[in-house]
Structure formats: structure tokens, C-alpha cells
N, CA, C and O atoms as a GROMACS GRO file, in nm:
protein
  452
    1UNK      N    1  -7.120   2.738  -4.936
    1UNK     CA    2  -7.093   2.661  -5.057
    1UNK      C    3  -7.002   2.543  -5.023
    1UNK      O    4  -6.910   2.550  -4.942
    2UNK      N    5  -7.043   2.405  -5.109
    2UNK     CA    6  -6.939   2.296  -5.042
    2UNK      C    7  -6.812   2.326  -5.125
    2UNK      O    8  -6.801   2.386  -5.231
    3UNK      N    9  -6.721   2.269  -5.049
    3UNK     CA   10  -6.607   2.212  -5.134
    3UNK      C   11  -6.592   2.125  -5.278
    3UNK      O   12  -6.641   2.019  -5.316
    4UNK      N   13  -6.500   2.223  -5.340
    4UNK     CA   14  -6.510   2.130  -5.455
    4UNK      C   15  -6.498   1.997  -5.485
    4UNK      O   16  -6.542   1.935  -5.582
    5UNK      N   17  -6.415   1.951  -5.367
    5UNK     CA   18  -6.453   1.794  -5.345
    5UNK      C   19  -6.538   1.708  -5.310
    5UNK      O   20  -6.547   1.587  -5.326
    6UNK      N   21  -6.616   1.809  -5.245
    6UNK     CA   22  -6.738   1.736  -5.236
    6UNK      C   23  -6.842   1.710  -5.379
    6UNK      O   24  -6.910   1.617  -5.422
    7UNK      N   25  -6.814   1.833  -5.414
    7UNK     CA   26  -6.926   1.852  -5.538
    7UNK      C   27  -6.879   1.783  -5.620
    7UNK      O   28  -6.969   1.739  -5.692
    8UNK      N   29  -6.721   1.725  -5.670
    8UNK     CA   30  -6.690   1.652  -5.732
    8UNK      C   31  -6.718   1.519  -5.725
    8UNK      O   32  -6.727   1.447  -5.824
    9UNK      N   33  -6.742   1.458  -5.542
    9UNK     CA   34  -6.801   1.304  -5.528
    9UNK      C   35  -6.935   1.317  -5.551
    9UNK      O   36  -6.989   1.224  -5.611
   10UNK      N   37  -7.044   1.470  -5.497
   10UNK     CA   38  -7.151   1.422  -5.563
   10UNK      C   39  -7.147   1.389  -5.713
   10UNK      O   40  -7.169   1.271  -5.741
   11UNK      N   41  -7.128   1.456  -5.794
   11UNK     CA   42  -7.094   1.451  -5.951
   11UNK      C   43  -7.097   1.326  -6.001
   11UNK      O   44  -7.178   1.275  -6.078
   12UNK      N   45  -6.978   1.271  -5.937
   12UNK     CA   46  -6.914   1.111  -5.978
   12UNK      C   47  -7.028   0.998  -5.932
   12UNK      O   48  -7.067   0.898  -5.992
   13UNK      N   49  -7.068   1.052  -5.801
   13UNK     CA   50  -7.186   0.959  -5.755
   13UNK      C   51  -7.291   0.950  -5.843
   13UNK      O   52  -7.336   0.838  -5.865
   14UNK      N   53  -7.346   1.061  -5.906
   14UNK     CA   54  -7.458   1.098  -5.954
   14UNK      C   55  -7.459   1.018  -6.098
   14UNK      O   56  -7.536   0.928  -6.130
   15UNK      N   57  -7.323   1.091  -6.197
   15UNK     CA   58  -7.276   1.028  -6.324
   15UNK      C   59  -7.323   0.853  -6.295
   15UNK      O   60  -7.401   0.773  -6.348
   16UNK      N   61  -7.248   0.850  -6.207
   16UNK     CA   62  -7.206   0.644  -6.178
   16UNK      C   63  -7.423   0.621  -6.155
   16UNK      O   64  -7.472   0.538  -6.230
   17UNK      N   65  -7.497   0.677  -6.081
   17UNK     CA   66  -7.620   0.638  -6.063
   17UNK      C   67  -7.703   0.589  -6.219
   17UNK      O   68  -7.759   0.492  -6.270
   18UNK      N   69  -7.655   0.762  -6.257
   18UNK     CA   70  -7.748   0.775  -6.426
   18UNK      C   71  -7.685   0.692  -6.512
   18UNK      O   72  -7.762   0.641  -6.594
   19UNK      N   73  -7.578   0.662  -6.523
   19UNK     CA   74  -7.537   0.516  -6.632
   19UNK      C   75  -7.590   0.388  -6.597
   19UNK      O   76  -7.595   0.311  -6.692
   20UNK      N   77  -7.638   0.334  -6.466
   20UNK     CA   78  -7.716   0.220  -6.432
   20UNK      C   79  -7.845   0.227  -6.446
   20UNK      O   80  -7.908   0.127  -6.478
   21UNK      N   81  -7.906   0.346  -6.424
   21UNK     CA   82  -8.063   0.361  -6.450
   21UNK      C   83  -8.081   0.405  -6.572
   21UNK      O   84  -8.194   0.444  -6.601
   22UNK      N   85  -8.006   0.407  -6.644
   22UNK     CA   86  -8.058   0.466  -6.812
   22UNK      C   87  -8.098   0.338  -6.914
   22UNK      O   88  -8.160   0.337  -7.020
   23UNK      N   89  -8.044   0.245  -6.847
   23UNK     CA   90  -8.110   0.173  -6.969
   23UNK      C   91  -8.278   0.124  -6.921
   23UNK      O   92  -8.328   0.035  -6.991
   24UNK      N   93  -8.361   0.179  -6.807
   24UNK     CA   94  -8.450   0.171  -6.787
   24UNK      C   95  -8.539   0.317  -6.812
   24UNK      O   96  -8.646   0.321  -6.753
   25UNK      N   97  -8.499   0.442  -6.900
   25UNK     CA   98  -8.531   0.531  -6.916
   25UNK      C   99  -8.450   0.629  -6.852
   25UNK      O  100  -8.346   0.610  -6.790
   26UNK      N  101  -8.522   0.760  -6.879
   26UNK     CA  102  -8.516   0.878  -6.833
   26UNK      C  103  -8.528   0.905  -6.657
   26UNK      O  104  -8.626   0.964  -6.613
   27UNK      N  105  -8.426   0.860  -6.572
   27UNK     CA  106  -8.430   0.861  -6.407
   27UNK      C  107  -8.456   0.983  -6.378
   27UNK      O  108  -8.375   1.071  -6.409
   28UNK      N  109  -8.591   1.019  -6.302
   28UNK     CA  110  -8.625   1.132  -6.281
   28UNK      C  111  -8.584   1.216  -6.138
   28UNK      O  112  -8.536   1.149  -6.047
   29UNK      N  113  -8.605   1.371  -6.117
   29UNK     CA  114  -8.508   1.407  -6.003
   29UNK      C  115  -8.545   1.346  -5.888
   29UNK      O  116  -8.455   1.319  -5.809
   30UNK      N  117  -8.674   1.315  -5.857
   30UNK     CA  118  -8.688   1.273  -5.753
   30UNK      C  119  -8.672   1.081  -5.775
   30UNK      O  120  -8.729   1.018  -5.686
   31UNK      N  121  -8.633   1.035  -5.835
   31UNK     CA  122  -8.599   0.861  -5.822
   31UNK      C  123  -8.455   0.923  -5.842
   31UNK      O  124  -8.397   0.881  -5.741
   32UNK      N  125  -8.373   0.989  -5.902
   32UNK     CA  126  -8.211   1.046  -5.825
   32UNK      C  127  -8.197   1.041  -5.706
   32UNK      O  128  -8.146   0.954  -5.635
   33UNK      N  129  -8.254   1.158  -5.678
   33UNK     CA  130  -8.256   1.208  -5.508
   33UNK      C  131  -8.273   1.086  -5.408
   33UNK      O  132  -8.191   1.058  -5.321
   34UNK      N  133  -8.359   1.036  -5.425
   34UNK     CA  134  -8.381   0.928  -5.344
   34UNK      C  135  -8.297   0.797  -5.332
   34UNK      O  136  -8.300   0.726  -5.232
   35UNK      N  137  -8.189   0.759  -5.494
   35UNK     CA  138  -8.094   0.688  -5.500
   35UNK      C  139  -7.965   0.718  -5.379
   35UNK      O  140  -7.891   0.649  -5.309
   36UNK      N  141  -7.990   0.873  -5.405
   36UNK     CA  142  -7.873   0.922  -5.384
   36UNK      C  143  -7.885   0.943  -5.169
   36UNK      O  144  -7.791   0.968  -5.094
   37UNK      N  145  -7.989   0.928  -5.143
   37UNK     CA  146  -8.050   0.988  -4.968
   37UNK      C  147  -8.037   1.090  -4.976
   37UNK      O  148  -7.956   1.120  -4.888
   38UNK      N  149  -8.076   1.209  -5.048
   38UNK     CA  150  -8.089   1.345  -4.997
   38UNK      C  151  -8.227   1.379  -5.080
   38UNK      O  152  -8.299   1.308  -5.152
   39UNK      N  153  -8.232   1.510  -5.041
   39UNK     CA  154  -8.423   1.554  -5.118
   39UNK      C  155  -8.343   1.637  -5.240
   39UNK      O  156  -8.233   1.692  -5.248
   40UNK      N  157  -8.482   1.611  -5.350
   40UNK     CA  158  -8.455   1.644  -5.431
   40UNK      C  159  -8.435   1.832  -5.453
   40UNK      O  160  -8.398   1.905  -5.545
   41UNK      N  161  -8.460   1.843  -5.378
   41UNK     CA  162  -8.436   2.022  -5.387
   41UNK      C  163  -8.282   2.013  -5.304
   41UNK      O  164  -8.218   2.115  -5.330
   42UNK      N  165  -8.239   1.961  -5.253
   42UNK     CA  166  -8.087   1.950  -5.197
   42UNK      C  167  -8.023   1.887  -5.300
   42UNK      O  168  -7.906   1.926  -5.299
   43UNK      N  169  -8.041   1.812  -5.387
   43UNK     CA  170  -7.972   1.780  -5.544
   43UNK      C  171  -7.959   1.889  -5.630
   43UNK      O  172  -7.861   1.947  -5.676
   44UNK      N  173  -8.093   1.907  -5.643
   44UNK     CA  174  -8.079   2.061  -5.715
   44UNK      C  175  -7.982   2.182  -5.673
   44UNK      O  176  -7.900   2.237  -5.746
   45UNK      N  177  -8.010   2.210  -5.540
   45UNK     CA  178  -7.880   2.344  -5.492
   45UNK      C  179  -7.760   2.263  -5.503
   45UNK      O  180  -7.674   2.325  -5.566
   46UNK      N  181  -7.733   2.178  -5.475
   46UNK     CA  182  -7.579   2.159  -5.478
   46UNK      C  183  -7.540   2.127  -5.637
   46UNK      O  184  -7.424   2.126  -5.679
   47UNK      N  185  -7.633   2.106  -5.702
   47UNK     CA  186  -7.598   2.106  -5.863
   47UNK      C  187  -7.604   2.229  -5.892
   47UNK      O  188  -7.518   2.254  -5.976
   48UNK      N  189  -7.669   2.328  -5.861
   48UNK     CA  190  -7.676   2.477  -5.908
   48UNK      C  191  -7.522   2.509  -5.818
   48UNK      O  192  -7.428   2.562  -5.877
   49UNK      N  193  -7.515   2.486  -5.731
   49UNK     CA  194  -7.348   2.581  -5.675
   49UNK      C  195  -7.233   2.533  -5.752
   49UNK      O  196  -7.130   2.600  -5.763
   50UNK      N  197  -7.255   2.383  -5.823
   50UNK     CA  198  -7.187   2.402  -5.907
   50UNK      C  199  -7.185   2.403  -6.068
   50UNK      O  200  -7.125   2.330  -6.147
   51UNK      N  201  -7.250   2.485  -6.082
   51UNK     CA  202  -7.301   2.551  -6.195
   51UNK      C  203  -7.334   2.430  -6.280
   51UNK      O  204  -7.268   2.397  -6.378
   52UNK      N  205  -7.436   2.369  -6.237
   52UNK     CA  206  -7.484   2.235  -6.315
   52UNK      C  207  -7.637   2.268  -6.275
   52UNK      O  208  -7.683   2.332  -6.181
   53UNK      N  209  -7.729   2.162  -6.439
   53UNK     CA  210  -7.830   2.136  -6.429
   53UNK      C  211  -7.846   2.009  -6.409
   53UNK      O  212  -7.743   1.945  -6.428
   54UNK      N  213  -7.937   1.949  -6.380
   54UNK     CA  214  -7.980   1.814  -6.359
   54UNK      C  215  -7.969   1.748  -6.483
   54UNK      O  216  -7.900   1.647  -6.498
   55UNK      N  217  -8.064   1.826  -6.614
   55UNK     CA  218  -8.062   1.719  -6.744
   55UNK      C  219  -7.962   1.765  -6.820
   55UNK      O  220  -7.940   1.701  -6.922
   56UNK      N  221  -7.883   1.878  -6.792
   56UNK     CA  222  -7.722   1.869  -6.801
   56UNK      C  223  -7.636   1.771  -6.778
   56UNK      O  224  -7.558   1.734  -6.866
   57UNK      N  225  -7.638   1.718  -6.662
   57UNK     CA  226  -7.598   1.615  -6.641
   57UNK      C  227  -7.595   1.484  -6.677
   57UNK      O  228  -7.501   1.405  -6.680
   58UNK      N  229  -7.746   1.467  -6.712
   58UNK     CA  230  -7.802   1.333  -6.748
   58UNK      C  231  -7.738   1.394  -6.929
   58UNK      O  232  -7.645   1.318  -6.958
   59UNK      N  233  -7.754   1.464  -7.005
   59UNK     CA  234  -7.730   1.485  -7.132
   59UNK      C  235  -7.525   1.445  -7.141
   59UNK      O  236  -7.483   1.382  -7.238
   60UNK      N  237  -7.454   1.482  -7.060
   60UNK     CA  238  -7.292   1.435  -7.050
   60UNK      C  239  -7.279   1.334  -7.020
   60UNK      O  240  -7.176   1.276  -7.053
   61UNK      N  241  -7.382   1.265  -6.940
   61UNK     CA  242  -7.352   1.106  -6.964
   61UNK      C  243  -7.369   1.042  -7.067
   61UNK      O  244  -7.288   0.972  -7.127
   62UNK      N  245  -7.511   1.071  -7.098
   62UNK     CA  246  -7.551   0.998  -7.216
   62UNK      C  247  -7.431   1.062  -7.350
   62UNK      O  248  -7.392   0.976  -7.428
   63UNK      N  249  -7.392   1.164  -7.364
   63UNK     CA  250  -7.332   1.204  -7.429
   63UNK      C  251  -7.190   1.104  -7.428
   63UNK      O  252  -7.171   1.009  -7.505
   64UNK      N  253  -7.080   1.162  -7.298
   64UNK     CA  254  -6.964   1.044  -7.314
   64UNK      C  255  -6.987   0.898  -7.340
   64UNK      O  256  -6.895   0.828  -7.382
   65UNK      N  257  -7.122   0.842  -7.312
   65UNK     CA  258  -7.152   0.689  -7.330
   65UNK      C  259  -7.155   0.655  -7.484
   65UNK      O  260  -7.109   0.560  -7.547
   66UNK      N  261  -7.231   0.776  -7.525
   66UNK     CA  262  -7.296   0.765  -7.677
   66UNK      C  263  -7.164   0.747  -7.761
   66UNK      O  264  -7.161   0.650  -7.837
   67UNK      N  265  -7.052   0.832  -7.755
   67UNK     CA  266  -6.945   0.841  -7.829
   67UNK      C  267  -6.852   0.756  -7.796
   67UNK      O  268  -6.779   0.718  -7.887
   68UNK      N  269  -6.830   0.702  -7.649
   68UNK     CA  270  -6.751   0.564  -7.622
   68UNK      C  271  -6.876   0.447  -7.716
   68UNK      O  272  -6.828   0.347  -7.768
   69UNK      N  273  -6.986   0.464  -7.725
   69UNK     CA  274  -7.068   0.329  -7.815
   69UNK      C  275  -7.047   0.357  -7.972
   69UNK      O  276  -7.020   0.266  -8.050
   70UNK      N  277  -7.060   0.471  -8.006
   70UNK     CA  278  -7.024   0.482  -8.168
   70UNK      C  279  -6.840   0.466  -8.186
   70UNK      O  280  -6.786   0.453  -8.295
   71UNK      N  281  -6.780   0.470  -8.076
   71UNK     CA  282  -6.615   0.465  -8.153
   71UNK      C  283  -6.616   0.329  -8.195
   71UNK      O  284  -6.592   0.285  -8.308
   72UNK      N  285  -6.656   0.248  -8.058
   72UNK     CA  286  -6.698   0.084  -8.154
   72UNK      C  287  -6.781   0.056  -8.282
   72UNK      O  288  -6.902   0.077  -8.288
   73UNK      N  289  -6.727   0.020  -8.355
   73UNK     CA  290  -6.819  -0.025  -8.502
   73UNK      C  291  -6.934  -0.129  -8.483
   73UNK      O  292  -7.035  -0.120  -8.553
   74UNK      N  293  -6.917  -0.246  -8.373
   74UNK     CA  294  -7.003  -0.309  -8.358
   74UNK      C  295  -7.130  -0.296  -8.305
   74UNK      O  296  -7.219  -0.374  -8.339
   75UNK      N  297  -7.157  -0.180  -8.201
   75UNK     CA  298  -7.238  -0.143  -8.140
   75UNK      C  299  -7.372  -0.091  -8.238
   75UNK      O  300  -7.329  -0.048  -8.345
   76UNK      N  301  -7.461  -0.086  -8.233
   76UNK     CA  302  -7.547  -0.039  -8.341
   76UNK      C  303  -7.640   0.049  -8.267
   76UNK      O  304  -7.678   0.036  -8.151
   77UNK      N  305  -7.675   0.160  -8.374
   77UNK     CA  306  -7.717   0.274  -8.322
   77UNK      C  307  -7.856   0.264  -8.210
   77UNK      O  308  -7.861   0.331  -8.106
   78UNK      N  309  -7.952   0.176  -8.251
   78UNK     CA  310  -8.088   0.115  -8.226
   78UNK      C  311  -8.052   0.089  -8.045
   78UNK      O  312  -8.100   0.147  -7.947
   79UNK      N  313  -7.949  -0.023  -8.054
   79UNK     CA  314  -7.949  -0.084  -7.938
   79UNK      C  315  -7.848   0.038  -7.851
   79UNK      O  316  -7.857   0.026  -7.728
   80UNK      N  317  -7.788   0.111  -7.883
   80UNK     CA  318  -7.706   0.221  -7.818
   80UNK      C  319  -7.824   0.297  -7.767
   80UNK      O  320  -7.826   0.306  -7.644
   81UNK      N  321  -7.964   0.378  -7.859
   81UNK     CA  322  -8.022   0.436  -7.809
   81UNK      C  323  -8.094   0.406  -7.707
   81UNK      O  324  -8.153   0.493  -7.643
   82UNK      N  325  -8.100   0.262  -7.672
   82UNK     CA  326  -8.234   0.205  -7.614
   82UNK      C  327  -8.120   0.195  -7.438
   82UNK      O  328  -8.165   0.242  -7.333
   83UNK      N  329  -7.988   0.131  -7.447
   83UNK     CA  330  -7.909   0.147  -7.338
   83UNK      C  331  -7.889   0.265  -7.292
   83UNK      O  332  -7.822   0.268  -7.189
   84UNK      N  333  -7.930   0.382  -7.343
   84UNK     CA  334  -7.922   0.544  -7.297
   84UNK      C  335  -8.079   0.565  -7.261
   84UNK      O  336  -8.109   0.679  -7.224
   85UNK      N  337  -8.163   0.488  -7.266
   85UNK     CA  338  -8.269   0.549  -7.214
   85UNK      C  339  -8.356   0.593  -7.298
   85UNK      O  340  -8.449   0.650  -7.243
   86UNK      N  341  -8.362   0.587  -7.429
   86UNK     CA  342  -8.426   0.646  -7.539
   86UNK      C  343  -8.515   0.542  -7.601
   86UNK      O  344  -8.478   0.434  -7.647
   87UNK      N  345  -8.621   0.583  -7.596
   87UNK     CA  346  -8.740   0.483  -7.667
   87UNK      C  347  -8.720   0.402  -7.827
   87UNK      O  348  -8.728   0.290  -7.878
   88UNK      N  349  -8.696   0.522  -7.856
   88UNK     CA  350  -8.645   0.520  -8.013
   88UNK      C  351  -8.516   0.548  -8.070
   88UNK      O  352  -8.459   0.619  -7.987
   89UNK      N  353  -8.410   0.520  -8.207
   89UNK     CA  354  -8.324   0.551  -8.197
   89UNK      C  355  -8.320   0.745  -8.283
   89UNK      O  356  -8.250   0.841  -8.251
   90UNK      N  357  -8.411   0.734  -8.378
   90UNK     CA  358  -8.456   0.882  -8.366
   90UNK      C  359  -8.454   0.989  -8.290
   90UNK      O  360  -8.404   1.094  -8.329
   91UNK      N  361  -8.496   0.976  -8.197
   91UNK     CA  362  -8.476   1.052  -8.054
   91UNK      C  363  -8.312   1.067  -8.028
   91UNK      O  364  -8.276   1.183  -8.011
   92UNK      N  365  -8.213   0.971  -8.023
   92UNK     CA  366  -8.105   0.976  -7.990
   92UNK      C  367  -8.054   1.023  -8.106
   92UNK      O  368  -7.948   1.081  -8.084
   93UNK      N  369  -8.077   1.022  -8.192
   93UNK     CA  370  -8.044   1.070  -8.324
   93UNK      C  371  -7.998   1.239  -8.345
   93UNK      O  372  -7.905   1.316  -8.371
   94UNK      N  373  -8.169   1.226  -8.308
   94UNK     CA  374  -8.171   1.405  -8.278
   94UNK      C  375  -8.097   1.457  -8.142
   94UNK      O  376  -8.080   1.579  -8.136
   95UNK      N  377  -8.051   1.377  -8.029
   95UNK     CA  378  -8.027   1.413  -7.932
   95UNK      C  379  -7.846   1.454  -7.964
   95UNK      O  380  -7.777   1.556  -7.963
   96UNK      N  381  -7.827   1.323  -7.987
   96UNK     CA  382  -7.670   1.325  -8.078
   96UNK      C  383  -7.619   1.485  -8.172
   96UNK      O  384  -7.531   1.570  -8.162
   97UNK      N  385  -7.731   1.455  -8.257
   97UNK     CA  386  -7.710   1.566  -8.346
   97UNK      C  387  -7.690   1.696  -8.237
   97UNK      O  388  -7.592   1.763  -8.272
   98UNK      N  389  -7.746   1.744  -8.130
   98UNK     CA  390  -7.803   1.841  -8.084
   98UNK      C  391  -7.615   1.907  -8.003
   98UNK      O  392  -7.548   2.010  -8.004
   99UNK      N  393  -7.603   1.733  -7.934
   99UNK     CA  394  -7.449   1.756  -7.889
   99UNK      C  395  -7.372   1.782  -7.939
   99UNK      O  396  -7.292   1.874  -7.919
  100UNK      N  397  -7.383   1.659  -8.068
  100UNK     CA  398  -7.191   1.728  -8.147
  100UNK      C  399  -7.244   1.775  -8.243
  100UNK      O  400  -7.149   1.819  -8.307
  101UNK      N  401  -7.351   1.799  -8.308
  101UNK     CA  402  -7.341   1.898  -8.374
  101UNK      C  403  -7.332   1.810  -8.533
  101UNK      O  404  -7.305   1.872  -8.636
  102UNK      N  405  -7.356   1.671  -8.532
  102UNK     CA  406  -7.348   1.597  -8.626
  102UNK      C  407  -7.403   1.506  -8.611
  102UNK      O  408  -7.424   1.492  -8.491
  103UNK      N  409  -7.468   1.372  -8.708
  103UNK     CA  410  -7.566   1.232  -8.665
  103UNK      C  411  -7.415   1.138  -8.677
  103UNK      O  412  -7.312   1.142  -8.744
  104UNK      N  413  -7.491   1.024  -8.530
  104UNK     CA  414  -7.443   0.949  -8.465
  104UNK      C  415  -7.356   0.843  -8.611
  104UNK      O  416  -7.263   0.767  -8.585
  105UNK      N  417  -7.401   0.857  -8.728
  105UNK     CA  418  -7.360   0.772  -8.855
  105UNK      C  419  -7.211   0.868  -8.891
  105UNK      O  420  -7.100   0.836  -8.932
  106UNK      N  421  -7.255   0.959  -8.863
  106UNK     CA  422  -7.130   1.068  -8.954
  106UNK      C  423  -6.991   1.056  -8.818
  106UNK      O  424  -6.872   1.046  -8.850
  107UNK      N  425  -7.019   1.057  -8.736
  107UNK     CA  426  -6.965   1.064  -8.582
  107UNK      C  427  -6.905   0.962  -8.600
  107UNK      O  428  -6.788   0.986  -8.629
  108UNK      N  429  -6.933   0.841  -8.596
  108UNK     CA  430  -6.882   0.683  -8.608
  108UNK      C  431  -6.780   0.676  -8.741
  108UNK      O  432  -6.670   0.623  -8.747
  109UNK      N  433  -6.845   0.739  -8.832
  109UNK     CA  434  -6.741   0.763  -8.983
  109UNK      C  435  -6.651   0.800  -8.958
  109UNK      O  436  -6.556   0.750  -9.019
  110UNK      N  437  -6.620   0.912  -8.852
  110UNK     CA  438  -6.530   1.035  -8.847
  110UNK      C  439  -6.391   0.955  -8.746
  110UNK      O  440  -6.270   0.966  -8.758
  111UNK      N  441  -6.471   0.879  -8.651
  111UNK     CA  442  -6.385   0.801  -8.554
  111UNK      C  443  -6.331   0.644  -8.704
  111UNK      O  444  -6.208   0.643  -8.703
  112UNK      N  445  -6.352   0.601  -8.747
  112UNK     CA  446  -6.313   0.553  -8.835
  112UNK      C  447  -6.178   0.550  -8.885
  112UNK      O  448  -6.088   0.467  -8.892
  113UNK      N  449  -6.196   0.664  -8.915
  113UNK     CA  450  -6.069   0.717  -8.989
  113UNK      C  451  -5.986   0.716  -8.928
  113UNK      O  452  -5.877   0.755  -8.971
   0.00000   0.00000   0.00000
């Protein structure tokens, strides 16, 4: 098993990849893997040792991005979904909802206050 420091620079590497390729969609494991020079089944085990999934991952980015874009008021939901990779803002809608557990309108209200 690696070191947690290691698994922590893959992590950071990985996070830092999927925030540049998201506003061109959904970066799949193998266009990761290949960002990253290792095979995609060596992404996978070292994300499983540390108790991570792949669209786990991709879901906490998009997640911390989503809520750093709704604390701003200016940002609008449409163009937030489409910089995360989401076709539609529906989709992020429901994706939002799925994370906190509330829509991206009520979320932005809540930071408001």
C-alpha cells in the first residue's frame, strides 16, 4: 500500500486534472489515466487503497466547485452547469440536489444570508 502522501499527491493531481477537463464534459478513466501516465487499472487500485472511487472523485470536485459557484450571486446556474461538465443545467440540478441534499436555488439562498 502507498503512502499516504503519495495518495494524497495522486488525489491533488487528479482533483487539479478533473477541474480543467470538466468544462469539456465528463473525463473518462481512461482519458484520466492517460493525463495522468499511468494505466487505467493502476488509477483505479491506488484510488481503491484509498478508499476512493473514480466518479467519487469526479462528484467532490464538481461538488466543492458547484458551491464555491453558487456562494457567488453572479454566477448563474446554466453557465455553472455547463463549466462542470453537464449538458444541461437539470442534470446539475439533480446532481446538486443528490449532494447536499437541496437545489442549487435554495443552496445559493441559504449562503445569502
Amino acid at each position: 500500500m502507498e503512502s499516504t502522501g503519495k495518495q494524497q499527491a495522486l488525489l491533488q493531481e487528479l482533483q487539479d486534472v478533473v477541474l480543467n477537463l470538466l468544462p469539456n464534459g465528463y473525463p473518462t478513466l481512461n482519458e484520466m489515466s492517460r493525463r495522468l501516465g499511468i494505466s487505467s487499472r493502476t488509477l483505479q487500485r491506488r484510488l481503491a487503497e484509498a478508499g476512493l472511487s473514480y466518479r467519487g472523485v469526479i462528484d467532490q470536485v464538481r461538488f466543492r466547485r458547484a458551491c464555491l459557484g453558487l456562494s457567488k450571486g453572479h454566477v448563474k446556474v446554466a453557465d455553472l452547469a455547463l463549466e462542470l461538465g453537464y449538458r444541461d443545467p437539470s442534470s446539475f440540478s439533480r446532481a446538486f440536489a443528490r449532494w447536499s441534499g437541496m437545489a442549487p436555488g435554495r443552496y445559493r439562498e441559504g449562503k445569502r444570508r
